[in-house]
DRENDOGU-365089 format. One record per residue: x, y, z of N, C-alpha, C in turn. Coordinates in steps of 0.05 Angstrom, whole numbers, plus 5000, padded with zeros to 4 digits. Example, Ala and Ser with C-alpha at 12.3 -4.5 7.8 and 13.67 -1.06 7.14 Angstrom:
// DRENDOGU-365089
526448865156524649105156526449345156525749555142527349795143525850015157
This chain:
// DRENDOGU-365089
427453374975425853274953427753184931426952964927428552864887428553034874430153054856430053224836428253034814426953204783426053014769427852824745430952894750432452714734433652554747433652614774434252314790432452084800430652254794428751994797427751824779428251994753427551844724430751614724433051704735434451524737434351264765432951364782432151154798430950954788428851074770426250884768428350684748428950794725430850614709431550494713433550454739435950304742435350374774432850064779433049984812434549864823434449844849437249704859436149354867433849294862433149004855434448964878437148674868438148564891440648644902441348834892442748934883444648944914442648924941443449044964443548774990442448524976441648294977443848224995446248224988448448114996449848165018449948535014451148675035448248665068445848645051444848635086444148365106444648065083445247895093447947825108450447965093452647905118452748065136451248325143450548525162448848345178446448235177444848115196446447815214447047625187449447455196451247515224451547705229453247845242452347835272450547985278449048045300445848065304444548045321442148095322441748415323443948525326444448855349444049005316444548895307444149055271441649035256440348965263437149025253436349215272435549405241434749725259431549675246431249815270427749855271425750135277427750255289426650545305428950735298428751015309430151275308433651115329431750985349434050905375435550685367435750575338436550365331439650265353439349975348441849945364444149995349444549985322446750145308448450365325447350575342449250725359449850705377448950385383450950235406454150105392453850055361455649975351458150075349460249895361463450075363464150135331465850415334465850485307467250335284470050215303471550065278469049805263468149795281465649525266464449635241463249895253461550065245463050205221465450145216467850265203467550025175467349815185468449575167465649535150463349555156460649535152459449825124460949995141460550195111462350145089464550055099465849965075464349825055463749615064461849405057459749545041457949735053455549875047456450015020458250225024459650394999459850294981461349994978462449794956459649794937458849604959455049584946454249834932454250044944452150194931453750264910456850354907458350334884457450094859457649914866456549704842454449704827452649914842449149864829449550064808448349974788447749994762448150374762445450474779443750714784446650914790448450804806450851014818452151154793452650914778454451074746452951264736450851364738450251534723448751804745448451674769447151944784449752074799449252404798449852684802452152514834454652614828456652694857457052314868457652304893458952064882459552034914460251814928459151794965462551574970464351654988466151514996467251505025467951275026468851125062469351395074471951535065473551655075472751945079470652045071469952305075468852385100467452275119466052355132465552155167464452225180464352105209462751775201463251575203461651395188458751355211459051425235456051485249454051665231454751835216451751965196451351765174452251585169451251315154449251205165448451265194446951075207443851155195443551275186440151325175439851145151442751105129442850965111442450725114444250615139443950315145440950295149440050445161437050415173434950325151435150505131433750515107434450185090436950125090437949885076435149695082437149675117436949425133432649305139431949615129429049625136426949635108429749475085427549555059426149795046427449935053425050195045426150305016424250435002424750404970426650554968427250554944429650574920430350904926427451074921427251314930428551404955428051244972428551325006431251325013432551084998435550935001436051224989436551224964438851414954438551764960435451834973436252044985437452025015437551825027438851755051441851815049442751665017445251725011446452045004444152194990444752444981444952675008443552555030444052735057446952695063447352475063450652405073452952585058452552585027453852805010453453065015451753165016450253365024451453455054451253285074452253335096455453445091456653195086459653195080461153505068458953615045459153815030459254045040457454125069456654335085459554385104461454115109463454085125465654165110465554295081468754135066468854395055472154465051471554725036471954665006470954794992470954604965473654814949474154744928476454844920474754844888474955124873474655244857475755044828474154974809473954704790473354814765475654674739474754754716475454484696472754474682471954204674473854244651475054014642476853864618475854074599478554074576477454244558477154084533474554124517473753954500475553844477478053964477479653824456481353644471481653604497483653444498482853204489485453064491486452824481485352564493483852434477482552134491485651964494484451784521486251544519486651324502488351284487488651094463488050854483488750624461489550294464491550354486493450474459495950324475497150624490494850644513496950834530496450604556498050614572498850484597496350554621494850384638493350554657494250604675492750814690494350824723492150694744494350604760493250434788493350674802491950614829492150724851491750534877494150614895493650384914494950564939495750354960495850554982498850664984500750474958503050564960503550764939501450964932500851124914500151374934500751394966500551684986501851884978502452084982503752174991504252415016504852485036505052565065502652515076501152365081498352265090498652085114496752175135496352145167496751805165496051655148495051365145493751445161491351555169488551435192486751315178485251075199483850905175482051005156481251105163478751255150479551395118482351345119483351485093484851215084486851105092487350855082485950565068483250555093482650275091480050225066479550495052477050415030479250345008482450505006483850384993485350144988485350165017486549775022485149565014481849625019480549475010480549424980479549574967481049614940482449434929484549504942487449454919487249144924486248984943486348724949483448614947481848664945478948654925478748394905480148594888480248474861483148174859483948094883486147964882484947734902484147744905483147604936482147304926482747064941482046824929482246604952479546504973480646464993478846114985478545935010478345735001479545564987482145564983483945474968485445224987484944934969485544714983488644674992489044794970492944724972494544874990492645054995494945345013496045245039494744995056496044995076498244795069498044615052500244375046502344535039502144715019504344905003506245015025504645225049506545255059506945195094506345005098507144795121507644555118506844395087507644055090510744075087512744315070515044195070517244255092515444355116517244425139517743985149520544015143522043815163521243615182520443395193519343295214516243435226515143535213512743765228510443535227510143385207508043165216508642955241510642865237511542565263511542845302511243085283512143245316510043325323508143315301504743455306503743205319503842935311502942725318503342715355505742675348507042745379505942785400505943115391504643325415501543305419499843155393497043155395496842875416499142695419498042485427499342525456500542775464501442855492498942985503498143045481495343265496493543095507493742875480491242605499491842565519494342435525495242285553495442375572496242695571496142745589494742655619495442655648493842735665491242775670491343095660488643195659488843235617487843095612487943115575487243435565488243545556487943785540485843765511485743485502484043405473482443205482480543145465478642905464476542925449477342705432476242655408472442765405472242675425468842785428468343085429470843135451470443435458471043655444473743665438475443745424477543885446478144145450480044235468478344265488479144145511477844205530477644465547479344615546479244835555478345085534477045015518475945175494474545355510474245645506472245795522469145815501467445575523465645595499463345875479463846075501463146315486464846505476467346395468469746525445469146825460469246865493470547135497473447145481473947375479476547515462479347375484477947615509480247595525481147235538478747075532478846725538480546625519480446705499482046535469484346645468484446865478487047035477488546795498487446825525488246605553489246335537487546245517487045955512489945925494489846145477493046105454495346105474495446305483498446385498499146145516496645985539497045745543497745455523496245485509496745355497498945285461499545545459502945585449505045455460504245575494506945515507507545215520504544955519503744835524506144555497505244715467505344555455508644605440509944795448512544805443514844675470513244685491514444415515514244175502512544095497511443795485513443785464513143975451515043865428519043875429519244065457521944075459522743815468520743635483521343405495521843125471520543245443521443025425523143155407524943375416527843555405526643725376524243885384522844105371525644345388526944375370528544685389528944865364527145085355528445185333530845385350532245515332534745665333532945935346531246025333529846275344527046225355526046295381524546215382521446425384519846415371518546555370516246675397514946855404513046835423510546945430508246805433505946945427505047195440504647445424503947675438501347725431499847865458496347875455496248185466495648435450495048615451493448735442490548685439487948755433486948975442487349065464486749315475489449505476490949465459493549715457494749685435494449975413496249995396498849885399499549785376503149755365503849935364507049995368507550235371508950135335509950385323511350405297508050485272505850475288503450605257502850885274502351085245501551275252498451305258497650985248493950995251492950915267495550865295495850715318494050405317494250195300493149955301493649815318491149655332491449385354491749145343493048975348493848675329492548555358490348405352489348135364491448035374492247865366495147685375497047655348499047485350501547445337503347385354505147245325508047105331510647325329512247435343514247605345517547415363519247455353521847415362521547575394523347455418523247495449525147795430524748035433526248225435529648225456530048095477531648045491532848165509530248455514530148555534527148545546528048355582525948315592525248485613525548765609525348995628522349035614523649085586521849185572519649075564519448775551518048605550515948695582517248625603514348595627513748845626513849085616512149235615510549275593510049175579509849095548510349225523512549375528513349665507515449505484515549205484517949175471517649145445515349045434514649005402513049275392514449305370513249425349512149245315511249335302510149245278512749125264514749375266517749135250518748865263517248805284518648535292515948355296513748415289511448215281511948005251512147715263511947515254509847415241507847395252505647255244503447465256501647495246498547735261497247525256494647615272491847395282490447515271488047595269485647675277483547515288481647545317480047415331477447465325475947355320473247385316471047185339468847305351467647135372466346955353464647035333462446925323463146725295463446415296463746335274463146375239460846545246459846635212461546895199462746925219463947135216466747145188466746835195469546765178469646935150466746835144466346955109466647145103466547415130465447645124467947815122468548045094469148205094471848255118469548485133471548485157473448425170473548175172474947965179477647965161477247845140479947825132480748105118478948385126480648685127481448715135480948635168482748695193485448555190485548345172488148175169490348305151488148445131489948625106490548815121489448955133490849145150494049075166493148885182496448865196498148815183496948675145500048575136501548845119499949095117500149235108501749465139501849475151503349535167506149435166505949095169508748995165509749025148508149015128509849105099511849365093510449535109511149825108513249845130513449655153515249625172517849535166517449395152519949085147520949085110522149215108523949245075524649055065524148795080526248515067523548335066521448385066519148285077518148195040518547935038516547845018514147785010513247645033510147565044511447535058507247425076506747475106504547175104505347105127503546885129501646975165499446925160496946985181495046825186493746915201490346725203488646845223486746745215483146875229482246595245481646705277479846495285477746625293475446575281472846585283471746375303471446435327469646195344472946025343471245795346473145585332474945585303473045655281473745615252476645765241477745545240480745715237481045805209482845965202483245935163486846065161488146015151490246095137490646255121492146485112492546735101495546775085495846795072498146895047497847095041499547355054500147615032502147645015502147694991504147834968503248024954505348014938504948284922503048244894502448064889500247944878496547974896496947934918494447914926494147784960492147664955491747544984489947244980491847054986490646724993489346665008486246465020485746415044486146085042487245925055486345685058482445595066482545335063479745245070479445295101477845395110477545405141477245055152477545175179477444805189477344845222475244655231474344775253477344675285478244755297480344655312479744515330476444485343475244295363474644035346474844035321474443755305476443725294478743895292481843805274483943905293484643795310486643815338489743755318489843545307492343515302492443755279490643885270491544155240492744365251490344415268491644665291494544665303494444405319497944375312499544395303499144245277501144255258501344575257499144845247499045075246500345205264500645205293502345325305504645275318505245025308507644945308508644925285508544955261508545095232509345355231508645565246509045805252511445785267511845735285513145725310516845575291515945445276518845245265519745375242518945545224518345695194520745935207523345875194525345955186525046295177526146425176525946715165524746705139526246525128525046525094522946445093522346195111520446045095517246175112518046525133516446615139516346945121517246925104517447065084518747275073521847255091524047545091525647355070526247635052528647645033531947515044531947175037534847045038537247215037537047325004538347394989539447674999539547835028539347985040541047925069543947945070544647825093545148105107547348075140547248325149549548205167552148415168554748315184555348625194553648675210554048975218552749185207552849145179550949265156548949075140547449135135546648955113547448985090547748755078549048805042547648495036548848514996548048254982550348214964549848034952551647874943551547824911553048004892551847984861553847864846553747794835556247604804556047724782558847904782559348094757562048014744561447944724564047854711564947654718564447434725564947134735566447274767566347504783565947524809563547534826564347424845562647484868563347814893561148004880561248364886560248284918559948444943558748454964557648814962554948864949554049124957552949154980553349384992553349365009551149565015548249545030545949685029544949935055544950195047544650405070540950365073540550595083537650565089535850645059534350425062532650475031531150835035531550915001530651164995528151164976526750914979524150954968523250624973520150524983518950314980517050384974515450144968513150064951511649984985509250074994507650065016506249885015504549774988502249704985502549374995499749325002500348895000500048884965498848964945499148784919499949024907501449054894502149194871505549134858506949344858510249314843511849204873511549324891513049154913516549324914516649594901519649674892520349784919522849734909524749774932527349864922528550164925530250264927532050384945534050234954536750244972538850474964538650574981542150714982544650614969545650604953547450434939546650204924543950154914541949944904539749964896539349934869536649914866535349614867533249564871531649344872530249344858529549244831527449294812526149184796524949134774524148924760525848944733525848784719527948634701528348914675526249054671525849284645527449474666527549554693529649744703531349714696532349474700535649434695536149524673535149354656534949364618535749694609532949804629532350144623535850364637535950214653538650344664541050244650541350034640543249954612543450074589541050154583540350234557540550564561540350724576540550984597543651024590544350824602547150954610549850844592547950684565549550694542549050904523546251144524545851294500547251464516548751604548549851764551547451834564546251774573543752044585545652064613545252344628545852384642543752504666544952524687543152634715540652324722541952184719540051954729542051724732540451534755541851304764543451194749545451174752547651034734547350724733548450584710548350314706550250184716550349914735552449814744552149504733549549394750549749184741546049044752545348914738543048734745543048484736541648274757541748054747538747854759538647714753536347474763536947394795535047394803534647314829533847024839536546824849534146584855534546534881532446414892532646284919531846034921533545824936532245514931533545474911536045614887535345624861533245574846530545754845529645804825528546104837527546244814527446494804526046584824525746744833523846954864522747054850520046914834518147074828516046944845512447154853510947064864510046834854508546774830507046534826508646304834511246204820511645994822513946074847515646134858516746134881515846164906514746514910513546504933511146354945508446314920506246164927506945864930509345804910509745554902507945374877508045434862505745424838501945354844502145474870499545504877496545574844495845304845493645424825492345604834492045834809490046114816487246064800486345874791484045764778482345654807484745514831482645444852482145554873479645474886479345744907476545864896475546124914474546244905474346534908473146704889473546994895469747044911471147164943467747164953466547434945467947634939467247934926465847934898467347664884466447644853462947514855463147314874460847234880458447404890458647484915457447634919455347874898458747994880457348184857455147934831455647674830454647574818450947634824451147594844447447574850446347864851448348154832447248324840445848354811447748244794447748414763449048274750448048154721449448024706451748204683450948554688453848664680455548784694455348764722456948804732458948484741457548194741458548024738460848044711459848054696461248014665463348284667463048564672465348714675467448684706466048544726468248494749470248214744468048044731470647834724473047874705472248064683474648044667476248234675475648504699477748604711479148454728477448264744479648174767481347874750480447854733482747674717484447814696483247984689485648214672487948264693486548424720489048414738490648174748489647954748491147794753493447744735492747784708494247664690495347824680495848164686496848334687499348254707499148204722500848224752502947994748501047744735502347504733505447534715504447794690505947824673509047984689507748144703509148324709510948154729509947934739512147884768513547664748512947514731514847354715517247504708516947774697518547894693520448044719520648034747521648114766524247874765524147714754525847554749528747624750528847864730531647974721531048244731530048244756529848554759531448544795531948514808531648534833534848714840537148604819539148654829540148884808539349084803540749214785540649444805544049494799545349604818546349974809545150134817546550324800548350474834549350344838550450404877552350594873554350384859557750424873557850794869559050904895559051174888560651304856561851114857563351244831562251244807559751064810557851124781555851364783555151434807552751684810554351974802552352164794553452394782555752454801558552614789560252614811560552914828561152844843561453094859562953364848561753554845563453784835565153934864563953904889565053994906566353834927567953884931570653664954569253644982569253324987567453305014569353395037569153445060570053475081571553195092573953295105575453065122573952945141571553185157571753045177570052775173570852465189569452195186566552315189564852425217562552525223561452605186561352805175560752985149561152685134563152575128563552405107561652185099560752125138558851945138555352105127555252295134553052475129552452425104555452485084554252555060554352275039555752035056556251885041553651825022551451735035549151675031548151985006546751824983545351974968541952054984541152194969537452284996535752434973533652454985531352594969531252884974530152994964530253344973528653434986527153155004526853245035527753325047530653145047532953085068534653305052534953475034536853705025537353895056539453935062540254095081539954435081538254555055538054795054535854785030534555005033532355055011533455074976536655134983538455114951538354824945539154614952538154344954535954144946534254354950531554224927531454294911532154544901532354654877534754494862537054444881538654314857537553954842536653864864535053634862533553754838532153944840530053874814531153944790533554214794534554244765536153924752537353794766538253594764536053294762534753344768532253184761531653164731531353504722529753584695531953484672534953634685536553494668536853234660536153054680535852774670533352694650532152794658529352754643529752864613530353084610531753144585534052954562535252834582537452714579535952414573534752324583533252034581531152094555530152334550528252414533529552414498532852464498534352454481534252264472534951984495535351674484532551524477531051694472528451594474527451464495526951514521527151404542523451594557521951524560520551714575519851584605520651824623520551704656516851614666515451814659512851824659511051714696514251794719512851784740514351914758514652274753516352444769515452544796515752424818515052444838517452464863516752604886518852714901520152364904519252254911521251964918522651904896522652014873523951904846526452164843526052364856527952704848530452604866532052534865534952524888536552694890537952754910540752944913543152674915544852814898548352664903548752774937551852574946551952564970553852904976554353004950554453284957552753574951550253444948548753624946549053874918550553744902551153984885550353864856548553644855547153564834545553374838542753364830540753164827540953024814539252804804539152474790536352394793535452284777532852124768533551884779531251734786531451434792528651224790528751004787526050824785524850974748525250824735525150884709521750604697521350534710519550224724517350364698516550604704513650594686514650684663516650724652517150734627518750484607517350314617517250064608516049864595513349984594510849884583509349744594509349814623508049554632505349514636504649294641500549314636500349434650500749454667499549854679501449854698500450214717502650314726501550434746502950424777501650644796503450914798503051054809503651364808502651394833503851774837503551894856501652084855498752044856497152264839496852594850498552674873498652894877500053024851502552814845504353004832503452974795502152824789501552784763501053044751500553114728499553334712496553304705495653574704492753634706491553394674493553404657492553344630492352944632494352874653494752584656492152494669492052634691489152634709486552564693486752754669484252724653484152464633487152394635486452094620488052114592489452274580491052394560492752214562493852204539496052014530499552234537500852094552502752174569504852164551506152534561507752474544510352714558513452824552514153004566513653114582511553334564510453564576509553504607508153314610505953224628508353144654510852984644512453004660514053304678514553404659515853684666513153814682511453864671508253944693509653774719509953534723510053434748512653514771514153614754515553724776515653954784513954154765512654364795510654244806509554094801507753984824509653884849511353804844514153634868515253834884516054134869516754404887514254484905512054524883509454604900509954494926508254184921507754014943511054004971513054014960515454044973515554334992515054504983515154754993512054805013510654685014508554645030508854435057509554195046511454045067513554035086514554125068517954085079518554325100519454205125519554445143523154425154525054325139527654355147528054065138531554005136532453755133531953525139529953375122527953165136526653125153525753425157522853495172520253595149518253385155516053445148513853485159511053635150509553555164506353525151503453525160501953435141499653675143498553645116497153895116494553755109491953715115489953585111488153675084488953975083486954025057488653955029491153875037493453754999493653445011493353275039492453045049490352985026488253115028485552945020487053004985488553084982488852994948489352714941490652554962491352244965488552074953485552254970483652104960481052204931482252494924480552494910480952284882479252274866477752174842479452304818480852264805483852364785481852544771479652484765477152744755478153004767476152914803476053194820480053274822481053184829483753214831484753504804483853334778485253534760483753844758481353814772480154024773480654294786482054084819482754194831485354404835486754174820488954284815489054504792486854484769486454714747486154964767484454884782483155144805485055314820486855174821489455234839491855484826491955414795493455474778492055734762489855724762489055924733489256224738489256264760489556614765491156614780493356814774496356834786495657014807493457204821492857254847492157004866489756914857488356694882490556574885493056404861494856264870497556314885498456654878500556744893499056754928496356824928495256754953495456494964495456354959494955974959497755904973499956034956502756024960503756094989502956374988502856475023502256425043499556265041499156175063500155925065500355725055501555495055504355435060505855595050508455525040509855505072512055325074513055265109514855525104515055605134517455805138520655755121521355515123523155385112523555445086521755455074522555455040520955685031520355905046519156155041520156275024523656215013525356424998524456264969523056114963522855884938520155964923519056154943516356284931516456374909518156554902519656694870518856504853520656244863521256084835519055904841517155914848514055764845512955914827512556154832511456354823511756374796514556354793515956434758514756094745516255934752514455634746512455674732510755724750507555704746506655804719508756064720508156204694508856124662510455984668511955804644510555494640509555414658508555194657505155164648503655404663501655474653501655774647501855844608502356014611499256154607499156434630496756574618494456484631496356264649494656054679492655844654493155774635492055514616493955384618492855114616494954854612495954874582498254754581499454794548497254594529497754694510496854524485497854364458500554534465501554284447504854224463506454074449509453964458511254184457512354284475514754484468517654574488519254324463521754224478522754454493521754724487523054984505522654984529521654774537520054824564522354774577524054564573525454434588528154694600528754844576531055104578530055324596526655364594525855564605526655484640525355214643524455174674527855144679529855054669532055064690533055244685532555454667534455774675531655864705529055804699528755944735529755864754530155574756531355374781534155454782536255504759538255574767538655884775536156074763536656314775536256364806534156304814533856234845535556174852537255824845539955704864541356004868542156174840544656304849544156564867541456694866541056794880540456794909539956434917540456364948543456424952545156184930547956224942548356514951547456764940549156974935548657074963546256934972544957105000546856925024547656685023549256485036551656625032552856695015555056815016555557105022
């Protein structure tokens, strides 16, 4: 039964048309999706479909008016998306306003009976509102931390973060990046007019491809590309089409890629011959780091418009992204039926070209995968500026020289398709133009225990500047095109029209700002060993050890439970030390805490959000309870975050870069920065339930670190309350416990 204040908010705020949109591209779809009975065909529906469809559904019911104000709150990722199926029922079959949203309250309700809830204490009435001018936080998918990636937890975020960026229909996207490939028109011509002549003709003008499978089976079009790839790169070797590398179409629809932990199937794509053909004929040879180009196949032409469709695309480029460190964008495409379309990922967002049908545009299609097929590393979207002669290294100009740094394996990326895109190397940072600035300015006031200043400078390729708008897109107008999400929300509500447009153009013009400025960020270098804190203890002769320790690491990778602890006392010290020069880090998270390559002192690094930028993502496991609530950030809130970094570390960490995943501090990745700070209050306030919490959690590994959680806790929340005002003592208290612990491990090592 309703309660009587949810229904006084039903009646208020009906959902009109609210639902208009979402069950027209659901019907669009199939006939198999109009439910009518208990036996609906819905639980014939495969789940990833059935996966992409609630997405869809959630969004919707998120936007209606009625959700902002009624009790608890319904998401992708909670639950089996088959107990949705009563909801779809209710949508898809009109039934009132009443019916719908207790449909939805079973699903919560359900979810609720499954979950163990974690003990919550609501904000306390004096904290601190968010000003103007405090910075917001993002959340995106490169905002995890130790999380399964399974879809069901990733993809309501993926959707998300590329939502509000998304701009497809755009006339210029295919000229931009295929008209300035070399001879590609006189070679498209070519091969279209080989296909005519042929023998038996492959094209015709009436027909279009003759071997088109006219009911777009999967496994036919799959048949139809790989023939016809290999069809149109002969044709063209015969008018001296030979690139240097040659690319080759792989079709694995029914088998994960190996390299995701969320095991994903890629339709088809363009990948480099690996160059072992043992492996190749058994088909084990590609993984996601050596995917070129991803497809996604769709049977049904209406399909193009829908959602789905170009998720399944965000999905694979978000794999590559996470695969491939040198990876700028990604170029893709969807064939629906026939209807082809073109795809651009960056760190800005996601482009579609105009679709265009390939049985009525034979020579486009061509040009398209022979466009693919000819597109150089760069101009398929890997970092130039990034060479490799055994190692990889780059190439910087310091002091009217030309430096060669030289790059180990990166110790922190940015995951997401749109957001900062950072990238920090072993001997290199990669960053945006206020890092450098911030590490200049760092390491002239003397702060210590953080990345040292070497050198940064502007980045160009082509000579001009490697920023997204005008380099990578190529001054692609973002005025053309259209947003189909913005639309869509248009016919629900004229305030949710009026508040979605000026976010997804705030973000744009947020982002716009932010990547202009990557300008002078990419190369600031805080590497050379001799600038990082220095070693107090003498490395070993032997080459084996030398190589070990050359490399700086996170206090994952610390070789003993004393090791994270020095990481963090050396962390705090920097933070202290940056806090002197007026400097605030305001994003302490385990990928930001480092160990030197002798383990006998920590360092701060990525200084990015203390920069001012229009906003900022974070790691919201590790944030502070007071940030969560929306408080204006300040020390304190930092120092809170690095017992959150031991906590979460000492729960994790099961030996020298061994980790593993725990599902009930997992789902912190998805709660609501609300439920999150609650949780976390819940966690903290009584020094029994939490010394319990500790025990059972904590890995065998870092069992001796319990002490100094324990003592933490107490200093940080004293009396188990969050602090209330600023108190620089904090900083003396927490590293006499971190250093009392270190000496009492050593003493047990010795």
């Amino acid at each position: 039964m309703v309660d009587a204040r949810r229904s006084l908010i039903i009646e208020a705020k009906p959902i009109g048309p609210g639902l208009n949109g979402f069950c027209e591209s659901v019907r669009s779809l199939s006939q198999d999706l109009v439910a009518s009975s208990p036996n609906t065909p819905l639980n014939r529906i495969d789940s990833e479909v059935l996966q992409d469809h609630a997405l869809d559904l959630i969004l919707a019911l998120q936007a209606l008016p009625a959700s902002r104000v009624l009790p608890s709150t319904i998401n992708a990722g909670d639950f089996d998306v088959r107990r949705l199926i009563p909801l779809f029922c209710a949508v898809l079959d009109n039934e009132t306003d009443s019916t719908i949203w207790e449909k939805v309250y079973d699903v919560v309700a359900e979810r609720t009976l499954t979950t163990v809830t974690e003990p919550s204490t609501p904000p306390p009435s004096g904290s601190p509102r968010t000003t103007s001018f405090q910075t917001p936080w993002t959340f995106n998918t490169g905002s995890f931390a130790d999380t399964s990636d399974l879809r069901r937890n990733v993809d309501p975020i993926l959707k998300n973060e590329v939502e509000d960026n998304l701009k497809i229909d755009h006339p210029d996207d295919f000229d931009t990046f295929f008209g300035q490939i070399p001879k590609l028109r006189e070679i498209t011509t070519a091969v279209l007019q080989g296909c005519k002549g042929a023998e038996l003709p492959l094209f015709q003008e009436d027909v279009g491809w003759v071997e088109w499978p006219e009911r777009c089976e999967e496994i036919a079009v799959l048949q139809f590309l790989g023939r016809h790839v290999d069809q149109f790169q002969r044709c063209a070797d015969d008018h001296g089409f030979c690139p240097s590398k040659r690319p080759r179409c792989i079709t694995t629809p029914n088998k994960p890629i190996p390299g995701s932990i969320s095991k994903r199937k890629l339709d088809v794509g363009l990948a480099y011959n690996s160059g072992n053909e043992l492996e190749e004929s058994k088909g084990h040879s590609y993984d996601w780091s050596h995917i070129l180009v991803p497809g996604e196949l769709k049977s049904n032409p209406r399909e193009d418009n829908h959602s789905s469709t170009w998720l399944g695309l965000v999905r694979y480029a978000w794999e590559i992204f996470s695969s491939q460190d040198t990876r700028r964008f990604i170029l893709g495409f969807t064939l629906c039926g026939s209807i082809m379309r073109l795809w651009e990922f960056d760190r800005l967002g996601v482009v579609g070209s105009t679709p265009f049908d390939i049985n009525k545009e034979g020579e486009k299609f061509i040009s398209a995968v022979l466009g693919f097929l000819w597109m150089s590393e760069e101009e398929l979207g890997f970092d130039p500026t990034i060479a490799e002669d055994g190692r990889r290294y780059m190439h910087i100009e310091r002091n009217g020289r030309m430096e060669r740094i030289w790059l180990d394996a990166h110790m922190r990326r940015q995951r997401s398709v749109a957001g900062r895109a950072t990238t920090c190397w072993s001997g290199s940072l990669n960053e945006r133009p206020e890092e450098g600035l911030l590490l200049k300015e760092a390491t002239g006031a003397g702060a210590t225990n953080v990345a040292r200043y070497y050198h940064h400078e502007t980045v160009y390729i082509n000579g001009e500047v490697d920023d997204v708008s005008a380099n990578v897109r190529k001054g692609l107008n973002d005025t053309v095109g259209r947003d189909p999400l913005l639309q869509r929300r248009t016919a629900h509500s004229d305030t949710i029209t009026n508040s979605t447009a000026s976010s997804a153009s705030g973000a744009r013009r947020g982002r716009s700002r932010s990547t202009s400025r990557t300008i002078t960020r990419k190369r600031s270098s805080s590497s050379i060993q001799a600038l990082m804190p220095r070693p107090k203890r003498s490395c070993s002769d032997s080459p084996a050890k030398q190589d070990r320790q050359r490399r700086n690491r996170s206090i994952y990778e610390a070789s003993s439970p004393r090791g994270i602890l020095t990481g963090l006392l050396g962390g705090i010290k920097g933070h202290e030390s940056l806090l002197d020069a007026n400097i605030l880090h305001r994003d302490i998270s385990i990928g930001n805490v480092m160990l030197n390559m002798a383990e006998d002192d920590g360092f701060l690094i990525d200084r990015e959000h203390a920069s001012g930028a229009p906003s900022k993502t974070g790691t919201k496991v590790f944030m502070a309870i007071g940030a969560l609530y929306g408080e204006d950030h300040n020390f304190m809130h930092d120092l809170e975050s690095f017992f959150w970094v031991l906590f979460w570390t000492c729960i994790h960490c099961t030996g020298p870069s061994g980790r593993r995943r725990v599902s009930k501090f997992e789902a912190w990745n998805f709660e609501s920065t609300e439920n999150l700070a609650k949780i976390k209050k819940g966690s903290v306030d009584e020094e029994d339930k939490f010394t319990k919490e500790v025990e059972e959690n904590v890995t065998t590994y870092c069992t001796p670190l319990i002490p100094c959680v324990q003592e933490l806790r107490k200093v940080v929340f004293p009396e188990g309350k969050r602090w209330l005002k600023e108190d620089r003592q904090l900083y003396s208290r927490m590293k006499s416990i971190l250093q009392q612990t270190s000496d009492v491990l050593d003493a047990v090592e010795e």
